[in-house]
Biopython code that builds the backbone (N, CA, C, O; Angstrom):
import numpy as np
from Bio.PDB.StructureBuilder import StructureBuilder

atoms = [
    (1, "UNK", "N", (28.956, 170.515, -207.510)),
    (1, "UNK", "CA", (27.751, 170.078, -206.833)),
    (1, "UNK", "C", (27.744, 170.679, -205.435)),
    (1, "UNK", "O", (28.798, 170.626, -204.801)),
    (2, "UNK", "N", (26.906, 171.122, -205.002)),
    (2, "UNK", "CA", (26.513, 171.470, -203.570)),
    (2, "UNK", "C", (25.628, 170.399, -203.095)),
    (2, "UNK", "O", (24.946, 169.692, -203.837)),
    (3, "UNK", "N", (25.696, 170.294, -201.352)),
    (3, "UNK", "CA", (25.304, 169.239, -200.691)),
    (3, "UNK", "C", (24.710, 170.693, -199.325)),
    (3, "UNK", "O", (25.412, 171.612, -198.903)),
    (4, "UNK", "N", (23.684, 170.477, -199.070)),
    (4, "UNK", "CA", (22.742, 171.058, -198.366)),
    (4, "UNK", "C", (22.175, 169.675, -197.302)),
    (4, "UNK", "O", (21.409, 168.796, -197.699)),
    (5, "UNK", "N", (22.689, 169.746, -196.074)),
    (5, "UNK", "CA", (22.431, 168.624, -195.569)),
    (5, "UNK", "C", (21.665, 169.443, -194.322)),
    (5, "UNK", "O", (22.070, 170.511, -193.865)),
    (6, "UNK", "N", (20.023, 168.446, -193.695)),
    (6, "UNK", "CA", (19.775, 169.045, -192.500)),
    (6, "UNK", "C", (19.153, 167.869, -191.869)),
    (6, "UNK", "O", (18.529, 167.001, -192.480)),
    (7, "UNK", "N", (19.424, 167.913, -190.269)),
    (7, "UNK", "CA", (19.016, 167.294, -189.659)),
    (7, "UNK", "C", (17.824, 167.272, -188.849)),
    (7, "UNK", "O", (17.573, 168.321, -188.256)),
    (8, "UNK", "N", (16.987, 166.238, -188.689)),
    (8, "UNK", "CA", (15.942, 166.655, -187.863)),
    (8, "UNK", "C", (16.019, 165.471, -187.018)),
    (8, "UNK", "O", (15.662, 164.455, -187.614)),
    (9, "UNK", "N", (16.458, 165.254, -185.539)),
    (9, "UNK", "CA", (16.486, 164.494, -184.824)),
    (9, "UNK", "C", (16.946, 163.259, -186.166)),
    (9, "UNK", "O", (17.646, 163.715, -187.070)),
    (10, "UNK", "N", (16.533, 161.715, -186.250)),
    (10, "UNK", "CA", (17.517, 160.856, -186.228)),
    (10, "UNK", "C", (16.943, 160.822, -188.131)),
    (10, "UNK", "O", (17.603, 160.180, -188.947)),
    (11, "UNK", "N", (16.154, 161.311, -188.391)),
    (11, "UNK", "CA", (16.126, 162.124, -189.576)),
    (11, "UNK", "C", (16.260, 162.820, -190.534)),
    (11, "UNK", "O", (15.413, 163.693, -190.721)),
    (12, "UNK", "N", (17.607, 162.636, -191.667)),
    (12, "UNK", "CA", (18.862, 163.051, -192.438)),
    (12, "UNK", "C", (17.860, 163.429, -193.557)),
    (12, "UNK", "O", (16.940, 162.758, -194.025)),
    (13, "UNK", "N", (18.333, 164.845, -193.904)),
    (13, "UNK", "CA", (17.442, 165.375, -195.451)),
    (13, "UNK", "C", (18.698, 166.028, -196.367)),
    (13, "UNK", "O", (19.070, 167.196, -196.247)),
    (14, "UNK", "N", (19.202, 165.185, -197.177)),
    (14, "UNK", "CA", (20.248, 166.069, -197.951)),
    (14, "UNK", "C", (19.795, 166.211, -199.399)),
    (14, "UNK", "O", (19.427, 165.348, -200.196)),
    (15, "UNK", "N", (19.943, 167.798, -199.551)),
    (15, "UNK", "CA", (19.227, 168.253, -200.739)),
    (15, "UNK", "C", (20.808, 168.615, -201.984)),
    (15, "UNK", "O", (21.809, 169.294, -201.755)),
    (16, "UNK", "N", (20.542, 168.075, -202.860)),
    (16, "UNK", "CA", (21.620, 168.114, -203.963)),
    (16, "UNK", "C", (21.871, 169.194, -205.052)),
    (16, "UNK", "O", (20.840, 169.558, -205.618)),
    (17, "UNK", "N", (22.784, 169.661, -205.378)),
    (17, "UNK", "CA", (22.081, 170.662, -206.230)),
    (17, "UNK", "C", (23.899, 170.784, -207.458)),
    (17, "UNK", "O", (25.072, 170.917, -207.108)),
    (18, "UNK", "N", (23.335, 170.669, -208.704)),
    (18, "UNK", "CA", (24.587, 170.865, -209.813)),
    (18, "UNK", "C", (24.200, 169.097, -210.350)),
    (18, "UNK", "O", (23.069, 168.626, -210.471)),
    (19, "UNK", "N", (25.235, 168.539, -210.544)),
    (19, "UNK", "CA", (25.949, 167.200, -211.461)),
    (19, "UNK", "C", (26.192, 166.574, -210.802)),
    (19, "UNK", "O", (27.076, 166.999, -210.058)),
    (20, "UNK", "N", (25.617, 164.933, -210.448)),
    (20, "UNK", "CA", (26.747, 164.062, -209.584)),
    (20, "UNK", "C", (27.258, 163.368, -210.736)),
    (20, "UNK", "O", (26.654, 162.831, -211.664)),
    (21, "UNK", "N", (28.490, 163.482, -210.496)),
    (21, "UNK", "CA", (29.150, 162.277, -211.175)),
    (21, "UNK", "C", (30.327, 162.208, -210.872)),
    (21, "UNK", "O", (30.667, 162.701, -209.797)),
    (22, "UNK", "N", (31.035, 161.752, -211.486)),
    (22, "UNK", "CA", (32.529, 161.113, -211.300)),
    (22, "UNK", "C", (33.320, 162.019, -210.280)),
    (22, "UNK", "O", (33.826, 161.734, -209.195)),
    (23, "UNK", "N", (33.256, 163.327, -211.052)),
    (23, "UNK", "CA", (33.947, 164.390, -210.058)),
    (23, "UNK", "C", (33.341, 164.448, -208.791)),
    (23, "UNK", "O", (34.262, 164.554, -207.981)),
    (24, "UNK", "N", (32.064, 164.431, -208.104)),
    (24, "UNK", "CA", (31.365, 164.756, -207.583)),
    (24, "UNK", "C", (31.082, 163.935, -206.597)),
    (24, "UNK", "O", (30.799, 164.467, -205.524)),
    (25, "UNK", "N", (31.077, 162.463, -206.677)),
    (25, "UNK", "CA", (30.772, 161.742, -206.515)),
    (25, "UNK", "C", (31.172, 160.902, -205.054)),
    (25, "UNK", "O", (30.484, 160.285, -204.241)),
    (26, "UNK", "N", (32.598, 161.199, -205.151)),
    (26, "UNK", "CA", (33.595, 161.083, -203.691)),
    (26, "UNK", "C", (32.876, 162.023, -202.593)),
    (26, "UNK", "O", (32.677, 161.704, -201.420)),
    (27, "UNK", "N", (32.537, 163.204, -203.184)),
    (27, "UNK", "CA", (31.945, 164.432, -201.935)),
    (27, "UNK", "C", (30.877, 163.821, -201.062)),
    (27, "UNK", "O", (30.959, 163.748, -199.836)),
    (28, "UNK", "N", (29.850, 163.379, -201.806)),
    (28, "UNK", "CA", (28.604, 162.534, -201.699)),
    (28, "UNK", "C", (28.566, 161.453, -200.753)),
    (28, "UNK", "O", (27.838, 161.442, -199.760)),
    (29, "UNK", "N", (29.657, 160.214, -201.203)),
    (29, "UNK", "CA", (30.109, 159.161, -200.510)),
    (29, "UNK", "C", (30.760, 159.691, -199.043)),
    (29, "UNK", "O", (30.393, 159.252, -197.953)),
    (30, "UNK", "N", (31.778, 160.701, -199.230)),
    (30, "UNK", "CA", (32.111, 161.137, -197.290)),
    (30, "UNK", "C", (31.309, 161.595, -196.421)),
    (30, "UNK", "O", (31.237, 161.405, -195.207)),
    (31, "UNK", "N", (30.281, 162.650, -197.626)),
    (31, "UNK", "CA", (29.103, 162.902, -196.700)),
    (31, "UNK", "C", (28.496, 162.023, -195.514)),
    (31, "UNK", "O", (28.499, 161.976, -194.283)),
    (32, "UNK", "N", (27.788, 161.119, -197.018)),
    (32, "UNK", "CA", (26.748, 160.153, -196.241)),
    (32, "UNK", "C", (27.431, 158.949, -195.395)),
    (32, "UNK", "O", (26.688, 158.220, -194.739)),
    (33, "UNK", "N", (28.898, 158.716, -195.396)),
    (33, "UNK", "CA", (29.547, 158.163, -194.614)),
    (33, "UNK", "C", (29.784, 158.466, -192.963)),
    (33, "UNK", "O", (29.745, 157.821, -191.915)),
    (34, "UNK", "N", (30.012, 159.641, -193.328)),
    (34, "UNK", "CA", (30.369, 160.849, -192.001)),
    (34, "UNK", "C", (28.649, 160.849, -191.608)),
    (34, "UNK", "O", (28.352, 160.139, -190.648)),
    (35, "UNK", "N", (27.595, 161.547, -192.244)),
    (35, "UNK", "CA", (26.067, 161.626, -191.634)),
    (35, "UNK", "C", (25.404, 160.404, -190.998)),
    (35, "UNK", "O", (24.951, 160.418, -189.853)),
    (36, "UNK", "N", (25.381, 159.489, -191.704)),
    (36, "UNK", "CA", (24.508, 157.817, -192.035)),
    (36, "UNK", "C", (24.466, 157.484, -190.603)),
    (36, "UNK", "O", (23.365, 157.202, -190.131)),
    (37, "UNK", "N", (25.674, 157.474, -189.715)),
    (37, "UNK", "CA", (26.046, 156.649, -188.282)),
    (37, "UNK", "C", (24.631, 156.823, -187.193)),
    (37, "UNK", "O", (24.032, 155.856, -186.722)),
    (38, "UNK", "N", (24.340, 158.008, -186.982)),
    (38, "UNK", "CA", (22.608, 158.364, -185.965)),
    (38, "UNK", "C", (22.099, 158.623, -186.878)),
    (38, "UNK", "O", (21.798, 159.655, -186.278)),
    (39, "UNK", "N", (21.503, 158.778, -188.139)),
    (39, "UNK", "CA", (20.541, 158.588, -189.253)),
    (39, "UNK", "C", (19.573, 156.986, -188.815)),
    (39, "UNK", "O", (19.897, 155.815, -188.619)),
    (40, "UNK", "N", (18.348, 157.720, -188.814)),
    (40, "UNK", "CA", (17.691, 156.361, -188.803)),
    (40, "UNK", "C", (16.446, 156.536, -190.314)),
    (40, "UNK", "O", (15.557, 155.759, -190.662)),
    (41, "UNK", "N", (16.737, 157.443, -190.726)),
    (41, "UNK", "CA", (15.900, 157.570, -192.122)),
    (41, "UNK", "C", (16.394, 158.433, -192.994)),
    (41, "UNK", "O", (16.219, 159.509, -192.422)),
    (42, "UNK", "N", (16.941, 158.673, -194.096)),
    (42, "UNK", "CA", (17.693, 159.581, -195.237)),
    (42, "UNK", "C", (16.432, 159.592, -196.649)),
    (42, "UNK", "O", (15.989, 158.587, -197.204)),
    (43, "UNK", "N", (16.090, 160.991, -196.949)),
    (43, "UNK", "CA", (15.722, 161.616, -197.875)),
    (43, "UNK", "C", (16.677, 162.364, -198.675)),
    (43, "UNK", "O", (17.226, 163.402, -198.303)),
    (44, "UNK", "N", (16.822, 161.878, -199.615)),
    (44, "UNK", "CA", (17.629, 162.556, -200.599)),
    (44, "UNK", "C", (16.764, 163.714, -201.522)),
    (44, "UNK", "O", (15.832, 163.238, -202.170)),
    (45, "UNK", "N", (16.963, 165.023, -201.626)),
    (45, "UNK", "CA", (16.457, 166.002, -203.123)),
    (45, "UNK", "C", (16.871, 166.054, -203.831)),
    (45, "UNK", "O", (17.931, 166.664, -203.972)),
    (46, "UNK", "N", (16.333, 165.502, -204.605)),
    (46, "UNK", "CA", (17.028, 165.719, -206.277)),
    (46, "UNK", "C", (16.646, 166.919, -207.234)),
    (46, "UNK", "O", (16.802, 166.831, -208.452)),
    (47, "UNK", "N", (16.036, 168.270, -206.490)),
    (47, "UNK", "CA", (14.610, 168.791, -206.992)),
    (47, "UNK", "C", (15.634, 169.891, -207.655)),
    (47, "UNK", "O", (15.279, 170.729, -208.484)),
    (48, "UNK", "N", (16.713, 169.769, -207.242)),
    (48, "UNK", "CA", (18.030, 170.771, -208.198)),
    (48, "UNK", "C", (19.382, 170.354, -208.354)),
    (48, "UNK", "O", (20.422, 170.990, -208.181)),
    (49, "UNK", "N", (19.083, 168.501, -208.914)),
    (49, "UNK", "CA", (19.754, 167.949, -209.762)),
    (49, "UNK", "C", (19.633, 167.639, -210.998)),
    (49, "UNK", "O", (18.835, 166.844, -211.493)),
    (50, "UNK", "N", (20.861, 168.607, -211.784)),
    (50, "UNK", "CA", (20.813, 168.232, -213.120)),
    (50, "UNK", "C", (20.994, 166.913, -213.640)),
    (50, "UNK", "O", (20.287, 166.551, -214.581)),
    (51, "UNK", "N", (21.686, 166.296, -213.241)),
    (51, "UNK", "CA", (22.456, 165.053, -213.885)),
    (51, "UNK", "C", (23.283, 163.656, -212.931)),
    (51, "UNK", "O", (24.335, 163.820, -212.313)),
    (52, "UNK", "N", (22.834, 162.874, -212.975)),
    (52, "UNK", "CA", (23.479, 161.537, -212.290)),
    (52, "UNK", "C", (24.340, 160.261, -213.521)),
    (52, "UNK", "O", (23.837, 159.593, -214.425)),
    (53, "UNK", "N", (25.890, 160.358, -212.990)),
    (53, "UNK", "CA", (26.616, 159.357, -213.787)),
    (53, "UNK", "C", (26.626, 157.996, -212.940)),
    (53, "UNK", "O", (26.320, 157.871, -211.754)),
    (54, "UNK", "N", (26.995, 157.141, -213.715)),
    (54, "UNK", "CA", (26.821, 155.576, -212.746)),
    (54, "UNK", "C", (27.943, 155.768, -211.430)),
    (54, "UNK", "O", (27.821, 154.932, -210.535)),
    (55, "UNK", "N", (28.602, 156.407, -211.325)),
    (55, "UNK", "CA", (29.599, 157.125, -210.130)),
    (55, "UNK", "C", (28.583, 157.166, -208.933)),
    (55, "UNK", "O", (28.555, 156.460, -207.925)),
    (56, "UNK", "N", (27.416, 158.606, -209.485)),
    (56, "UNK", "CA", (26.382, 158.375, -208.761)),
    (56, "UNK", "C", (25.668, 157.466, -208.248)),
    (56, "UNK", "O", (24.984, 157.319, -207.235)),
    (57, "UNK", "N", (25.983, 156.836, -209.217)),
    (57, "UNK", "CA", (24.147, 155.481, -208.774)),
    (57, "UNK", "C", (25.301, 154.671, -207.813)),
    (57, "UNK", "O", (25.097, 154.476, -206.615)),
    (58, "UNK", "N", (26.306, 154.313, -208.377)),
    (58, "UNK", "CA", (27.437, 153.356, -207.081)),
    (58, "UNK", "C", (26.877, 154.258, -205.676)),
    (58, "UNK", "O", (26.381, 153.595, -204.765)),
    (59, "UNK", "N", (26.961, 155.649, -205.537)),
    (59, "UNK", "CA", (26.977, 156.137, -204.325)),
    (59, "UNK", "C", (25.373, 155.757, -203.656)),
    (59, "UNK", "O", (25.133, 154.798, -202.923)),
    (60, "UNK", "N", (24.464, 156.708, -204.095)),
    (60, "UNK", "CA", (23.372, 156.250, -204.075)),
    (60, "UNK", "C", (22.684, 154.346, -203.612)),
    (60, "UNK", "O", (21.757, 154.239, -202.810)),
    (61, "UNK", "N", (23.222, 153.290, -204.157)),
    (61, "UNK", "CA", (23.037, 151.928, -204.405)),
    (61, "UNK", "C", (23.718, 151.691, -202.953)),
    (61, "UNK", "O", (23.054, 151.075, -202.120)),
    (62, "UNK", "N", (25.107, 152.185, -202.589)),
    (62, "UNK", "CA", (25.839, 151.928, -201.376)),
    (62, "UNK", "C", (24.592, 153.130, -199.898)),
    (62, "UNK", "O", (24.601, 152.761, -198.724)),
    (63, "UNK", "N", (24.346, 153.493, -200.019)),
    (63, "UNK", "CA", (23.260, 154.613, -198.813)),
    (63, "UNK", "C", (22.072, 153.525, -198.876)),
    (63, "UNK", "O", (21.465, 153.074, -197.905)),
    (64, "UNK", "N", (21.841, 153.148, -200.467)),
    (64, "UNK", "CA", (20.152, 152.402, -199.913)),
    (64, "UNK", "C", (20.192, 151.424, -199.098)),
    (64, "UNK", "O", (19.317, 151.198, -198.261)),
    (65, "UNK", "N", (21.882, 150.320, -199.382)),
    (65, "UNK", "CA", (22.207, 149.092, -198.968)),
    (65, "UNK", "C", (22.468, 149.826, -197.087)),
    (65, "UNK", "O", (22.299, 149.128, -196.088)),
    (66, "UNK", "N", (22.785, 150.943, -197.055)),
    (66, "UNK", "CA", (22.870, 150.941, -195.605)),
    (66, "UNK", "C", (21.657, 151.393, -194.410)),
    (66, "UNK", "O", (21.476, 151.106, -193.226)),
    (67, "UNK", "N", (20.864, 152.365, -195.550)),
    (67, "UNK", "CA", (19.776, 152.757, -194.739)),
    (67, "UNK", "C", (18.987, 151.753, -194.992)),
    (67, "UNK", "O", (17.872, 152.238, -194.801)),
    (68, "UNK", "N", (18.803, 150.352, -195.388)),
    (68, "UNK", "CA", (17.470, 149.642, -195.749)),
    (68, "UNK", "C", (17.584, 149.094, -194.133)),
    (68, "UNK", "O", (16.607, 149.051, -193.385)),
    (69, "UNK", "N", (18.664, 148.772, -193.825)),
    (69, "UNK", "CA", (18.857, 148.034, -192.420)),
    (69, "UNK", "C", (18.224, 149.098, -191.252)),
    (69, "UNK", "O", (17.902, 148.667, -190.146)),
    (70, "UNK", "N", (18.089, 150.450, -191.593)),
    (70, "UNK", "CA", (17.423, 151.384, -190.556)),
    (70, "UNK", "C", (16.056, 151.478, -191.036)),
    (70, "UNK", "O", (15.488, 150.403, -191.229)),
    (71, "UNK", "N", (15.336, 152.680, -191.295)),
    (71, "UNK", "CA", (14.709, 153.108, -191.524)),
    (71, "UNK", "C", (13.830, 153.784, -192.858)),
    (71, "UNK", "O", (12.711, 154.279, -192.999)),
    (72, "UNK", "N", (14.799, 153.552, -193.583)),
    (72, "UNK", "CA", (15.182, 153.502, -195.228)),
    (72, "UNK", "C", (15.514, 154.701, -195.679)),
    (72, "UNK", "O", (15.903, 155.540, -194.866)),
    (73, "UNK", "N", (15.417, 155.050, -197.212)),
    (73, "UNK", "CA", (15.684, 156.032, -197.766)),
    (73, "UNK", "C", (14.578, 156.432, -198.895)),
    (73, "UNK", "O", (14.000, 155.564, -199.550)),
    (74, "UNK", "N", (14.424, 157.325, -199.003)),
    (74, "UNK", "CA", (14.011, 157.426, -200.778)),
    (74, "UNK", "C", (14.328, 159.234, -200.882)),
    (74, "UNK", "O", (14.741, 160.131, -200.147)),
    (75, "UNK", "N", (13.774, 159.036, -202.463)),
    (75, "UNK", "CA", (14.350, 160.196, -203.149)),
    (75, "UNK", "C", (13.585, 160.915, -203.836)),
    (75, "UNK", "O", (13.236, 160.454, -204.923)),
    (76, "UNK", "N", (13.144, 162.097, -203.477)),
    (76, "UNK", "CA", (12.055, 163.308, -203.868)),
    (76, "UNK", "C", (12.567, 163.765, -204.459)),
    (76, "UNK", "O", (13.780, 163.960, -204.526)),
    (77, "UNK", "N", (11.087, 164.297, -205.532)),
    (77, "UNK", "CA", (11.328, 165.887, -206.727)),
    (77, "UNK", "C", (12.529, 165.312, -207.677)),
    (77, "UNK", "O", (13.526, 165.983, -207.942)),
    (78, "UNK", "N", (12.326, 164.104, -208.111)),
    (78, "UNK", "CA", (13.691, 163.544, -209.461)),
    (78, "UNK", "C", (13.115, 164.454, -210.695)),
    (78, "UNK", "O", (11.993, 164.837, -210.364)),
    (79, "UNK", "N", (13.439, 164.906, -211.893)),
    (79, "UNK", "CA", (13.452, 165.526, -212.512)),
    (79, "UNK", "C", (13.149, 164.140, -213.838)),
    (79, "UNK", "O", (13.329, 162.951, -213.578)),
    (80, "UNK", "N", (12.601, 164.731, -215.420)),
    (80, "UNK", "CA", (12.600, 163.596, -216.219)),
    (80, "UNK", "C", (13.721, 163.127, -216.605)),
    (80, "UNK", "O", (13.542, 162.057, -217.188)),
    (81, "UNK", "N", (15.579, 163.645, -216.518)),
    (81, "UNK", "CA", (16.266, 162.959, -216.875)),
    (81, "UNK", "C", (17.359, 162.470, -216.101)),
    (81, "UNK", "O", (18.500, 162.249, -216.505)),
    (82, "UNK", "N", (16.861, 162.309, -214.842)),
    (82, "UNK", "CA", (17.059, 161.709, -213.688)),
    (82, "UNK", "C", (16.475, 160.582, -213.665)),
    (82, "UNK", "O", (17.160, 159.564, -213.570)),
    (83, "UNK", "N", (15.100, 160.513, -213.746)),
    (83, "UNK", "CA", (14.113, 159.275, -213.566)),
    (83, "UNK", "C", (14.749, 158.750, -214.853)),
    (83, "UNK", "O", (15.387, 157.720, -214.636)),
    (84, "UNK", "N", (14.767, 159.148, -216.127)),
    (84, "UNK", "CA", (14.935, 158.380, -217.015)),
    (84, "UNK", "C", (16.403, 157.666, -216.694)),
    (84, "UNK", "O", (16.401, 156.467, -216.974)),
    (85, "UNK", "N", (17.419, 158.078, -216.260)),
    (85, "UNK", "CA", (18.576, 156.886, -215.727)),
    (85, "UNK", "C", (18.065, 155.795, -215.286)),
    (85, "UNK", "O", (18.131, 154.687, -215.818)),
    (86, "UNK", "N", (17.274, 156.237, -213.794)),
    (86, "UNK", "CA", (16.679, 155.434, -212.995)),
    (86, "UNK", "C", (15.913, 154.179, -213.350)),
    (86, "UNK", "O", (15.812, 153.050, -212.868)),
    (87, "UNK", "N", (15.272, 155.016, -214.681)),
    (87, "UNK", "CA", (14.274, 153.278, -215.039)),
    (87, "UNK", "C", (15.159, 152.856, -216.154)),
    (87, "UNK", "O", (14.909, 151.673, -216.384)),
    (88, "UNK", "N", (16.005, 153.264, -216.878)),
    (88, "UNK", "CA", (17.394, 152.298, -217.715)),
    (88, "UNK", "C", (17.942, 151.777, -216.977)),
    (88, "UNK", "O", (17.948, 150.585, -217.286)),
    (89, "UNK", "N", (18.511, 151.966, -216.014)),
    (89, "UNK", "CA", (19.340, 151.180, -214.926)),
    (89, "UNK", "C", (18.928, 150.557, -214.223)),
    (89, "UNK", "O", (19.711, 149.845, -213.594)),
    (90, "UNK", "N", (17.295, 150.460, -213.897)),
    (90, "UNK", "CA", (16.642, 149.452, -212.907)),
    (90, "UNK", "C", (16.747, 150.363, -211.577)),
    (90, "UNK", "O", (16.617, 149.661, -210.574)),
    (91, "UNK", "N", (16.860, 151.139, -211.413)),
    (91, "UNK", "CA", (17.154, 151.842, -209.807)),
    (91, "UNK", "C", (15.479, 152.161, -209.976)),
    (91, "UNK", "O", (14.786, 151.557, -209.157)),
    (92, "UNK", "N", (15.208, 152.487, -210.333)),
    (92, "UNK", "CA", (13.476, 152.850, -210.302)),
    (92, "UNK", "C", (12.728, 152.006, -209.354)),
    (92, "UNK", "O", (11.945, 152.439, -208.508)),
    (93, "UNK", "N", (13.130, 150.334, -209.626)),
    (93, "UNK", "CA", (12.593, 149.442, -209.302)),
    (93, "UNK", "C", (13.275, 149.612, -207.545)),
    (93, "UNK", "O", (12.645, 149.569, -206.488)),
    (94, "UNK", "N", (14.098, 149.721, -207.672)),
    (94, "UNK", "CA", (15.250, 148.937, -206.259)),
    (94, "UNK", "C", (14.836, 150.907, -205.353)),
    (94, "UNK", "O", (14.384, 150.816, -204.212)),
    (95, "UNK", "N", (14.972, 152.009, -205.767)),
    (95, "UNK", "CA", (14.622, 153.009, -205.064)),
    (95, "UNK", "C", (13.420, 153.275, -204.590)),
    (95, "UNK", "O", (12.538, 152.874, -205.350)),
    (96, "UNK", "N", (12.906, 153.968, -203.313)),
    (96, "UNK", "CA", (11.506, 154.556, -202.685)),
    (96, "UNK", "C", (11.708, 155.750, -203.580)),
    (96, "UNK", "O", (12.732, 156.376, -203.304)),
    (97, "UNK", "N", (10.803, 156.359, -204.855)),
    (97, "UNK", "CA", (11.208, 157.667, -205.526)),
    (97, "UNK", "C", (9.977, 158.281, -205.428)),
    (97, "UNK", "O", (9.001, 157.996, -206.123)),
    (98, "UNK", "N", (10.018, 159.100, -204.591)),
    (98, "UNK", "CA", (8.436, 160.238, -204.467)),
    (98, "UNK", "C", (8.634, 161.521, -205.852)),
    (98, "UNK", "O", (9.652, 162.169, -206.096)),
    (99, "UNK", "N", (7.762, 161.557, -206.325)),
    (99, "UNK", "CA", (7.659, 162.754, -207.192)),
    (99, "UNK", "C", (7.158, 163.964, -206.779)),
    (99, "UNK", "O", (7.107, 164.911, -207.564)),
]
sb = StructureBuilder()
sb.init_structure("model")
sb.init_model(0)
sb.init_chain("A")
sb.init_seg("    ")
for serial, (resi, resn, name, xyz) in enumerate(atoms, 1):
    if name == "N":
        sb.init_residue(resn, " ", resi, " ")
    sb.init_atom(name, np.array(xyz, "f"), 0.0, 1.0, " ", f" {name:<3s}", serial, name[0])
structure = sb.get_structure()
């Protein structure tokens, strides 16, 4: 997985690109650990993600629980078998997901 992260003042845009999952998944979590601190709003791209394992959604579920207290998050350009996790798992409901 590649992580394409850019900043715009307190404005975090990290664009994803390959598989999150299990393997992947730790990279993701230090990221947005290490970024999140002056983040006052996070956009995630999903617009060249193949694939999300529940590894993912733990990571993902832990960023929404931190950016909801800022400015929030949501997640552009999901793909159909991305979204389709999303609405099996209920994240559909609980995520901001722009198409």
């Amino acid at each position: 997985m590649t992580i394409n992260k850019k900043a715009n003042g307190t404005a975090l845009e990290i664009a994803l690109e390959g598989r999150l999952d299990t393997m992947t998944a730790p990279e993701l979590e230090a990221e947005l650990n290490q970024s999140l601190t002056g983040a006052e709003s996070l956009t995630l791209d999903f617009s060249k993600l193949d694939y999300i394992s529940s590894a993912g959604l733990r990571v993902l579920l832990s960023a929404h629980k931190a950016m909801s207290a800022k400015g929030g998050m949501k997640v552009t350009n999901v793909n159909e078998i991305v979204q389709e996790v999303f609405e099996v798992t209920g994240f559909a409901d609980i995520l901001d997901i722009e198409k």
